[in-house]
C-alpha atoms as one frame of an Amber mdcrd trajectory, in Angstrom:
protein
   0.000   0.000   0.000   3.257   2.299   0.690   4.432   1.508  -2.380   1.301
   2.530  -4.557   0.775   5.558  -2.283   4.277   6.473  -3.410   3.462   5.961
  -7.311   0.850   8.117  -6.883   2.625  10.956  -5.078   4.895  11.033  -7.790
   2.701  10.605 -10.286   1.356  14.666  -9.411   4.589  15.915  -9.033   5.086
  15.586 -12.783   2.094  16.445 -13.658   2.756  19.780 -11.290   6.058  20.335
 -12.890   4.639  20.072 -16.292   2.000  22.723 -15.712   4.149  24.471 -13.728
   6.998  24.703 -17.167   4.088  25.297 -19.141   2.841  28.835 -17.487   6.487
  29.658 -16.907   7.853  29.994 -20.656  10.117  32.387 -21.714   8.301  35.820
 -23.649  11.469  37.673 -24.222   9.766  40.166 -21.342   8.401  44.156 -22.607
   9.366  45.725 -25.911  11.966  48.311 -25.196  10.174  51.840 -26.846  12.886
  54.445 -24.669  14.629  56.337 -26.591  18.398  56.909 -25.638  19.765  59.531
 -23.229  22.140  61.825 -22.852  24.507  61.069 -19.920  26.875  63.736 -20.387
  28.423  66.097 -23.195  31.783  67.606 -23.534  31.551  70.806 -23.349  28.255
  70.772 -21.593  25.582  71.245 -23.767  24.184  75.032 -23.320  27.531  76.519
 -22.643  28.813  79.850 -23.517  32.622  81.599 -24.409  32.937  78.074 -26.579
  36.389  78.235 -27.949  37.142  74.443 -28.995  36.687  72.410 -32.316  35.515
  69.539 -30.348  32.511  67.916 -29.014  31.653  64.633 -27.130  27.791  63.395
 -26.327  27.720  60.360 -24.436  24.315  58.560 -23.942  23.246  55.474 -21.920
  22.855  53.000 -24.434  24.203  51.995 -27.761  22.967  54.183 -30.655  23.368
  54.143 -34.444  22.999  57.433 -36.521  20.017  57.364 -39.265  20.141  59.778
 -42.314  21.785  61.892 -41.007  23.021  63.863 -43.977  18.878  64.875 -43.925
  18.164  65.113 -40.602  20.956  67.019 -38.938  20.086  71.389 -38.884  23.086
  73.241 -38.144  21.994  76.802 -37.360  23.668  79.113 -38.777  24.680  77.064
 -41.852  28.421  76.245 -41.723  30.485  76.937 -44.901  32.388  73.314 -43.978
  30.834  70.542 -43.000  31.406  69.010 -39.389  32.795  65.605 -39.288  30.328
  62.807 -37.306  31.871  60.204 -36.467  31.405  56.786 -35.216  29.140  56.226
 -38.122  29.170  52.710 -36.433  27.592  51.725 -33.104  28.607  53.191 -30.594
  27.361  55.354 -26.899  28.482  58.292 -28.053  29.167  60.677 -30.897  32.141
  63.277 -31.981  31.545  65.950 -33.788  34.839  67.765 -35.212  33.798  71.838
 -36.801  35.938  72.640 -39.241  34.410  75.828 -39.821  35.518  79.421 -38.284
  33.013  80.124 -35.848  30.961  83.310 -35.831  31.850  85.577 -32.544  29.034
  86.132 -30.433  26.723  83.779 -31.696  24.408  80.933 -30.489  25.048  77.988
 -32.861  22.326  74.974 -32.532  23.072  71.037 -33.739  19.394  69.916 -34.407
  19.691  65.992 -34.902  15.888  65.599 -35.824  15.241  61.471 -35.685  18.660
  60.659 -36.584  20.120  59.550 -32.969  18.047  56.127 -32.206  19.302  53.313
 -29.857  20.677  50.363 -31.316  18.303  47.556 -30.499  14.439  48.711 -31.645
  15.759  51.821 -33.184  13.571  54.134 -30.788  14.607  57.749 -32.080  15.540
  60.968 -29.838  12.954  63.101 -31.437  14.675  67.082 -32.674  17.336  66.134
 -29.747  19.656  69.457 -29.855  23.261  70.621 -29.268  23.374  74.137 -28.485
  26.343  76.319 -27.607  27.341  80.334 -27.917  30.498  81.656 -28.450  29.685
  84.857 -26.900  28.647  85.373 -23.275  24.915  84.355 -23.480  22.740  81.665
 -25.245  19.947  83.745 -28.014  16.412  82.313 -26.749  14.241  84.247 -28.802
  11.834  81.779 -31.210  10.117  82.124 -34.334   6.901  80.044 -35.916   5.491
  79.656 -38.899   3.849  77.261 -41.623   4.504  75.742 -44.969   2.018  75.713
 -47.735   2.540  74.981 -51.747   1.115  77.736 -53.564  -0.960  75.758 -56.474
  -0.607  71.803 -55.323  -2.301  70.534 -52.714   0.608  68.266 -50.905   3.697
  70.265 -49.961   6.982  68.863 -49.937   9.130  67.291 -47.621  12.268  68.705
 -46.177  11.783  72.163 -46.904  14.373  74.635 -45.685  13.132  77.416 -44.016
  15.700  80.315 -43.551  16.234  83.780 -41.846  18.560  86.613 -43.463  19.639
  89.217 -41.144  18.746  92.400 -42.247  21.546  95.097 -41.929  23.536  97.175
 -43.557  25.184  94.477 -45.787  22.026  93.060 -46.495  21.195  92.630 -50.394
  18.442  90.433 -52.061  20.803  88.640 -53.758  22.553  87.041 -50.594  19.693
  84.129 -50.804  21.357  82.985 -54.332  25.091  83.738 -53.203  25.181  83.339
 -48.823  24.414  81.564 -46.000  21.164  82.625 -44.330  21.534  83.754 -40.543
  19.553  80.928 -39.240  18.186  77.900 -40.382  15.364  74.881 -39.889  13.555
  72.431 -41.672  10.439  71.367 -41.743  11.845  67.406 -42.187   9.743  64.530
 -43.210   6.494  65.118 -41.567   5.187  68.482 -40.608   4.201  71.209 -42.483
   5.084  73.723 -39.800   8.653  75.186 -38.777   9.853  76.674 -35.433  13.050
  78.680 -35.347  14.944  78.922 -32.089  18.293  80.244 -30.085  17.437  83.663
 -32.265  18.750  86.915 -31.434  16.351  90.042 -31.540  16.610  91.427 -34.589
  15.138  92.242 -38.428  15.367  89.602 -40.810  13.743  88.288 -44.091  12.048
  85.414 -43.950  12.617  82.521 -46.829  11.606  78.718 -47.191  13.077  76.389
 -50.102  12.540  73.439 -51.251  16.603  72.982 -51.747  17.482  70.282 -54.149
  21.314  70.801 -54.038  21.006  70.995 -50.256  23.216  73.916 -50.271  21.546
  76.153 -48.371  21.236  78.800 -51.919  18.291  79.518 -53.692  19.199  78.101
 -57.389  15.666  79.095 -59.530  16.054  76.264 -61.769  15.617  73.547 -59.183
  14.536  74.948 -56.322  11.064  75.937 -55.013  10.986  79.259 -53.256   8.682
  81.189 -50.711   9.178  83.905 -49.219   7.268  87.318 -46.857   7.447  90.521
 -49.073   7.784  92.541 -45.359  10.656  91.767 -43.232   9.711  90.014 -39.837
  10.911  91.520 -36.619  11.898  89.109 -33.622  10.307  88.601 -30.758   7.300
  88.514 -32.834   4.301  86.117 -31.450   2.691  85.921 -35.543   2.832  82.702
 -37.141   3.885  83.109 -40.522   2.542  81.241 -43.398   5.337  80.717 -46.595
   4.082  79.548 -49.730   6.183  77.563 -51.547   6.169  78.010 -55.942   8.486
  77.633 -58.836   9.772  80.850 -60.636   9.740  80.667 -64.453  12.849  81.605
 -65.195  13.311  84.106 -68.043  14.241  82.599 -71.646  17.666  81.131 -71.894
  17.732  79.467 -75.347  21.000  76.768 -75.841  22.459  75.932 -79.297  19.930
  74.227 -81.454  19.790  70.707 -82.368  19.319  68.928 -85.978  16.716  66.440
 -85.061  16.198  65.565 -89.118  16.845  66.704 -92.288  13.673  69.681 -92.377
  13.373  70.066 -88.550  15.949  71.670 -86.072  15.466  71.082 -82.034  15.964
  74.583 -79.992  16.061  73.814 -76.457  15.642  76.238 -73.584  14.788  76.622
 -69.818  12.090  76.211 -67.988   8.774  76.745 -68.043   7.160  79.267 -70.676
   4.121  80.944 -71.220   4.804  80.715 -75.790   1.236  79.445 -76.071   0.215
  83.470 -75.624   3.382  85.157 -76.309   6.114  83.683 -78.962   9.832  84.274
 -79.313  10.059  85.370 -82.684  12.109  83.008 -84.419  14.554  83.381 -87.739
  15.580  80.893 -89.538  18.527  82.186 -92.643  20.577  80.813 -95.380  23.414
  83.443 -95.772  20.698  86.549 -96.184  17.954  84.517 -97.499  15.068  83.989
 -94.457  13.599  80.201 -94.934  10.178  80.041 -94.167   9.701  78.158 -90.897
   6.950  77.232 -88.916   7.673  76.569 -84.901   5.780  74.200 -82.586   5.959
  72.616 -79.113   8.367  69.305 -78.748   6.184  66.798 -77.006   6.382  66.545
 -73.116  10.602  68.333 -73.536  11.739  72.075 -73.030  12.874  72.235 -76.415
  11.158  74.377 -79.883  11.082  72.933 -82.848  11.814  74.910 -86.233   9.849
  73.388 -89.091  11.876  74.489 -92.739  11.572  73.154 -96.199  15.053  70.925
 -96.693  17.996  72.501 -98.161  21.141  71.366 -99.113  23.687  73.455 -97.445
  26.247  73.101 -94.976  24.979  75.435 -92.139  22.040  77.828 -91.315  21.856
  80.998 -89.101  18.803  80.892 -86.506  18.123  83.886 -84.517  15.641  84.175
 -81.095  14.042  87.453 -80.256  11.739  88.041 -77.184  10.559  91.183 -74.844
  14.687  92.013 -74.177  16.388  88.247 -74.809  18.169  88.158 -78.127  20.441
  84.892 -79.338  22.191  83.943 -82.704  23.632  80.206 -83.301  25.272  78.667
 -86.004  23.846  74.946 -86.982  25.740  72.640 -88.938  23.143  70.738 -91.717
  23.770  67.411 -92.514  22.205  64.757 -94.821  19.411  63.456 -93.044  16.440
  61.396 -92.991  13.203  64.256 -93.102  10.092  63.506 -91.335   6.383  62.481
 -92.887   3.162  63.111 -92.424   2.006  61.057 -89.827  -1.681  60.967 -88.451
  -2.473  59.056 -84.728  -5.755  59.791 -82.586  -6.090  60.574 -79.495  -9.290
  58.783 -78.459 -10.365  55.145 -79.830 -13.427  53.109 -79.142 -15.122  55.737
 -76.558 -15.472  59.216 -76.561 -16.749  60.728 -73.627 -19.170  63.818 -74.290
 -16.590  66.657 -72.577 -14.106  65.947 -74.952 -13.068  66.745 -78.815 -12.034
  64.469 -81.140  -8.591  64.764 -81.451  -5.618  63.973 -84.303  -1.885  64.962
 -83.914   0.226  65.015 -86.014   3.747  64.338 -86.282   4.302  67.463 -89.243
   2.432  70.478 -88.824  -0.466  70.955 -91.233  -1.783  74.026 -93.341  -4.416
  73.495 -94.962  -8.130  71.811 -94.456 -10.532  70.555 -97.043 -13.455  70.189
 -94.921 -15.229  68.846 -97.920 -13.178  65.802 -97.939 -14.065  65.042 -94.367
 -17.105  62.981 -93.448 -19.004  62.422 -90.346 -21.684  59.438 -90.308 -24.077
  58.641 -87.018 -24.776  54.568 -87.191 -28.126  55.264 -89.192 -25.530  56.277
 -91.896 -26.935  60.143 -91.584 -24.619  62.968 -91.621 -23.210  64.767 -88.962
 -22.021  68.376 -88.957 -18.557  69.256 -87.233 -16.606  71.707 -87.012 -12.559
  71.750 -86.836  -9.383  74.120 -85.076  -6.278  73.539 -85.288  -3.333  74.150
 -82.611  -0.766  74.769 -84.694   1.561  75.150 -81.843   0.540  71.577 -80.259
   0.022  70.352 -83.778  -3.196  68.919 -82.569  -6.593  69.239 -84.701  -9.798
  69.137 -82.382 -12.903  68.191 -84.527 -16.203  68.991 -82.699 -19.774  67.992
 -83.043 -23.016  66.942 -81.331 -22.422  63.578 -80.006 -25.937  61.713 -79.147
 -25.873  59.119 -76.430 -25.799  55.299 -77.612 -24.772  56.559 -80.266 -21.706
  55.149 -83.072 -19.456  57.912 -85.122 -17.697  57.056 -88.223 -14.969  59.637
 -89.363 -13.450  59.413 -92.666 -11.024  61.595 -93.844 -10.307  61.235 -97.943
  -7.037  62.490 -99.464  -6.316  65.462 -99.136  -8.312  66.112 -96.830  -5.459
  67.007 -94.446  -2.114  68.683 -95.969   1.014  69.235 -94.053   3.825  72.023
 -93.972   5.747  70.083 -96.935   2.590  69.419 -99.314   2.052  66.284 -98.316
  -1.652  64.847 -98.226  -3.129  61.974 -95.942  -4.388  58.691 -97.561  -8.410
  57.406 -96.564  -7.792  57.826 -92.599 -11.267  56.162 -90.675 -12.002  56.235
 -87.209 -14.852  54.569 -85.174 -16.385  56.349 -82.035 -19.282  55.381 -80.206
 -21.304  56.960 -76.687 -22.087  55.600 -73.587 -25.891  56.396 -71.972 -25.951
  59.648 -70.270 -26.577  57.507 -67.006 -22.845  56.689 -66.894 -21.909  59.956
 -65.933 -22.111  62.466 -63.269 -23.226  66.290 -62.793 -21.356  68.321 -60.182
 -22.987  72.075 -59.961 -20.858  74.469 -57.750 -22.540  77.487 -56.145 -19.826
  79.888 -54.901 -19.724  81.826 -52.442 -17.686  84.443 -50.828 -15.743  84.613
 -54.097 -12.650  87.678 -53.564 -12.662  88.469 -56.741 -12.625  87.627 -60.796
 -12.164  86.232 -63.311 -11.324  82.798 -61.996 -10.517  79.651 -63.047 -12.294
  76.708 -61.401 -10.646  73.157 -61.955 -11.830  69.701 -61.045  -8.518  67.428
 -59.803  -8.140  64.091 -58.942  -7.795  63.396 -55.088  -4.463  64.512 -55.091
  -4.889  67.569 -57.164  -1.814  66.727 -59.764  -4.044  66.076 -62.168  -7.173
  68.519 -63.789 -10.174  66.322 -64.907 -12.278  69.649 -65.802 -12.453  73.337
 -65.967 -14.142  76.570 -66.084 -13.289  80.506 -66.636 -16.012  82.642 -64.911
 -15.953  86.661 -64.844 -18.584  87.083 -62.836 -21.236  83.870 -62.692 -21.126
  82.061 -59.310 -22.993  78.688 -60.674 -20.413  76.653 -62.622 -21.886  73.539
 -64.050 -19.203  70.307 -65.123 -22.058  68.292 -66.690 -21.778  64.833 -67.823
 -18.013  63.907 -65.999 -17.129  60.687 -65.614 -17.750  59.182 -62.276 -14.383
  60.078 -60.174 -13.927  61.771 -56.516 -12.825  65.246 -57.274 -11.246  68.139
 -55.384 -12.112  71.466 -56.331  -9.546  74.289 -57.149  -9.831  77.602 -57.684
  -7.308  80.128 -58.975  -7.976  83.588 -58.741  -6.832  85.014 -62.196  -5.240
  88.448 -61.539  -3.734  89.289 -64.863  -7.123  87.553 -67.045  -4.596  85.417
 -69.181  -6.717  81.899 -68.344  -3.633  80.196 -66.626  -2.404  80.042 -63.612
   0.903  82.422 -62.881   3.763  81.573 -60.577   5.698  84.529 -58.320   9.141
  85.881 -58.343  11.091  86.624 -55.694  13.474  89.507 -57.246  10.103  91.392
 -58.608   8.515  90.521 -55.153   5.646  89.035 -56.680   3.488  86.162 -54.695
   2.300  83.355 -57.577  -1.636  83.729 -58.185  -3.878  83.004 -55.419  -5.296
  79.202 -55.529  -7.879  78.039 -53.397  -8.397  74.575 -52.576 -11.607  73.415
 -51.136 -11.598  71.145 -47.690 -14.318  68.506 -48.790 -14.098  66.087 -51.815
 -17.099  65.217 -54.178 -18.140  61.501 -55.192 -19.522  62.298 -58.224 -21.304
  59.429 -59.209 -22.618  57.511 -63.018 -26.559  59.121 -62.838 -26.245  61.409
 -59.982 -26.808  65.445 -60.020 -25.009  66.572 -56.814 -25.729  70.609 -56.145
 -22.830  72.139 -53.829 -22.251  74.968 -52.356 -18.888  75.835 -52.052 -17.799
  78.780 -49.419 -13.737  80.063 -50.495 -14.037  81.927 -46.651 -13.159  78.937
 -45.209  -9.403  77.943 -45.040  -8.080  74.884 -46.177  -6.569  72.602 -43.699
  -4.390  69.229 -44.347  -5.028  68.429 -40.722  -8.723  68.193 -41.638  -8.121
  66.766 -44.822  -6.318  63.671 -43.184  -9.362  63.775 -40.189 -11.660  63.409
 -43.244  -9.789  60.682 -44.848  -9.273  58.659 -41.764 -12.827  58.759 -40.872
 -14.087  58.069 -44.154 -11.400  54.373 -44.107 -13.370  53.849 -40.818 -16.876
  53.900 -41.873 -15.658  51.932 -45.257 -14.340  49.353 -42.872 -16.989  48.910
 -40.537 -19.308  48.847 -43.980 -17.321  45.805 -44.741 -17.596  44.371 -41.656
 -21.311  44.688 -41.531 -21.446  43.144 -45.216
């Protein structure tokens, strides 16, 4: 009886032990989400009268440095890079100025996300090094927000930058010096706080710096800037709108692209739909007849002429005050043809034109050799314009829904620059039922001023789906859009031209005021939605991402329910 007794003693210690190994498995214990800390720093961070070339910052843990060619703000800019070293894991970090430090001023090391401990890469968020090399550390802070002026998203990283204004102050410092004081907006924020400033006057500037050289270079960068110089201590938060300049014509030595068509490139953005350069193309004395269009999608002319054997031709460019000559070398070349590609096959929808381009640009139009049948075979009248710039031909008429379209152009019905006529070109169309689309009517209100120019984007607002030019009406119909969620833009059209115009900084000029509504519109296939749309009330990002969050929650708990 011992014996058994004994068995089954036993018998629950295992089963004890079991259970016991069971609830006591290791879990690796609590995620580690502290971020490093500074133990000490060499000199102390905050000091003043800094004379070395040397700094020390030893934390508690092991850290790694992350982008830290992005993240790091050194304010004032230094003219040579510090050296950061370990770039390896390590507790702490070196920095080594090579630069000649300013007297009397409070210099800042901003590290952003960059310091972050070794194991879960928990970041130090905007940890900062500050010292002065004068008596006292500058506490005085500035604020402020980004904005783009015409796209709805603004960029990351954007530079924000403070010029002292004194008596060697000059506009031109933000192409050709360092700003005072610097800060970025990084990765995430579209707000900027400047601090460690002395009281002062400065201007205030904020670019979107491609070279990452702390200059303004027009060609690359984006640029916004306050027309007034701010004052510090100021408690206003400033609002910078970031735009591109178009830079004024710079033509560069053309290009022979084939044997009756030369390449001219030039920079940036230009407004040649409304004004032209004026354009000469010679042979010795002789002026060729030319004809000059767009290049496709490129920053680049091109100069139409009838071929010509010689060995080289004189082009001269003439706008407002720009004036260029070049010298091309001709050589033996193949010449281009008449070539004939539409834009829309199958379905056309009933905001658009038919549309042909053409790869020569055409002069002449027998509209008699065109024909236009509905699918009962009956005639259709049209009417035609040609964009001899965009070498596009737009062919109009009354499209019925449910409806099929046969075009058929005869030869010579179309004849290019070099006499050359199409063969039988035939295109089918045919219409959807009015139900598959949408109507979107816009009542305005609180409208500044006009004309205007109201644009339908896509959610992002990069690309415009439909638009309107109103002088004075308030009610702006898009009828018949296909079903899409659109954002609504509107640009307030100060010098009536139709298109939107960017700023300068040299003229002091803001770009044109856009205005981009908070709320997006479903427009959906056999819906009329009727909006009204008040410009008094500000747009907000913050909102915008509120909106979007709530709108994935109520799509998800849709689902759910489904």
């Amino acid at each position: 009886m011992l014996k058994n007794t004994l068995k089954y003693i036993s018998f629950l210690l295992v089963l004890s032990m079991i259970s016991c190994a069971k609830r006591g498995s290791i879990t690796g214990g609590l995620k580690d989400t502290i971020p490093p800390v500074l133990l000490s720093s060499t000199p102390k961070n905050f000091n003043t009268n800094f004379k070395g070339n040397e700094i020390t910052l030893v934390f508690d843990e092991y850290i790694k440095l992350k982008n830290v060619n992005k993240q790091l703000i050194i304010s004032p800019p230094m003219k040579h890079e510090p050296l950061i070293f370990p770039t390896s894991v390590s507790k702490f970090i070196t920095i080594q100025i090579k630069d000649t430090l300013q007297p009397n001023t409070t210099y800042s090391f901003n590290f952003g996300q960059s310091i972050a401990d070794n194991n879960e890469g928990n970041a130090i968020n905007q940890f900062k090094y500050v010292f002065s090399t004068g008596p006292h550390i500058d506490s005085l802070t500035l604020n402020g927000r980004i904005k783009d002026a015409y796209t709805k998203n603004v960029d990351n990283f954007v530079s924000v930058m403070l010029y002292e204004v004194n008596d060697k102050f000059k506009d031109s410092m933000i192409y050709k010096e360092f700003p005072r004081y610097i800060t970025n907006t990084l990765d995430s924020v579209r707000t900027f706080k400047f601090e460690n400033l002395k009281a002062g006057k400065y201007l205030l500037v904020a670019l979107k710096d491609k070279g990452s050289n702390n200059k303004f270079n027009p060609k690359d960068d984006k640029i916004g800037f306050l027309k007034s110089y701010v004052t510090v201590p100021s408690d206003t938060v400033y609002e910078l709108e970031l735009f591109k300049e178009t830079l004024p014509l710079k033509t560069f030595k053309p290009i022979q692209a084939s044997g009756n068509r030369l390449l001219l490139p030039y920079d940036g953005k230009q407004d040649f739909k409304n004004s032209k350069p004026k354009i000469v193309l010679k042979n010795k004395n002789d002026i060729l007849e030319t004809i000059v269009t767009q290049f496709p999608k490129k920053d680049s002319l091109q100069v139409w002429y009838k071929p010509i054997k010689v060995d080289s031709l004189s082009l001269e460019v003439d706008k407002d005050k720009y004036s260029k000559k070049f010298t091309v070398k001709i050589k033996d070349q193949k010449k281009d043809t008449l070539n004939i590609k539409a834009v829309q096959s199958g379905t056309i929808d009933f905001r658009d034109r038919f549309t042909l381009e053409t790869a020569t640009p055409l002069v002449k139009f027998d509209k008699s050799k065109i024909r236009l049948l509905n699918k009962d075979s009956v005639a259709v009248d049209f009417t035609t314009e040609y964009d001899e710039f965009d070498q596009k031909l737009y062919v109009d008429f009354k499209r019925e829904p449910e409806n099929k379209y046969n075009f058929t152009f005869f030869p010579g019905a179309l004849t290019d620059f070099y006499e050359k006529t199409n063969d039988t070109l035939s295109y089918k169309l045919t219409t959807k039922e009015l139900a598959d689309y949408g109507n979107l009517i816009l009542n305005l209100k609180n409208v500044k001023r006009f004309p205007i120019i109201v644009e339908l984007t896509n959610k992002k607002g990069d690309v415009v789906l439909a638009s309107a030019y109103s002088e004075k009406e308030t009610r702006i119909e898009f009828n018949l859009v296909a079903p899409e969620v659109f954002t609504i833009r509107v640009i307030y059209d100060d010098n009536k031209n139709k298109l939107y115009d960017t700023g300068s900084f040299l003229e002091k000029r803001y770009a044109e005021e856009v205005y981009y509504y908070q709320q997006e519109f479903d427009v959906r296939a056999n819906w009329d939605r009727d909006e009204a749309i008040d410009l008094s009330i500000p747009f907000s990002p913050e909102v915008e991402k509120k909106q979007d969050a709530k709108k994935k929650k109520d799509a998800e708990k849709k689902r759910k329910a489904f």
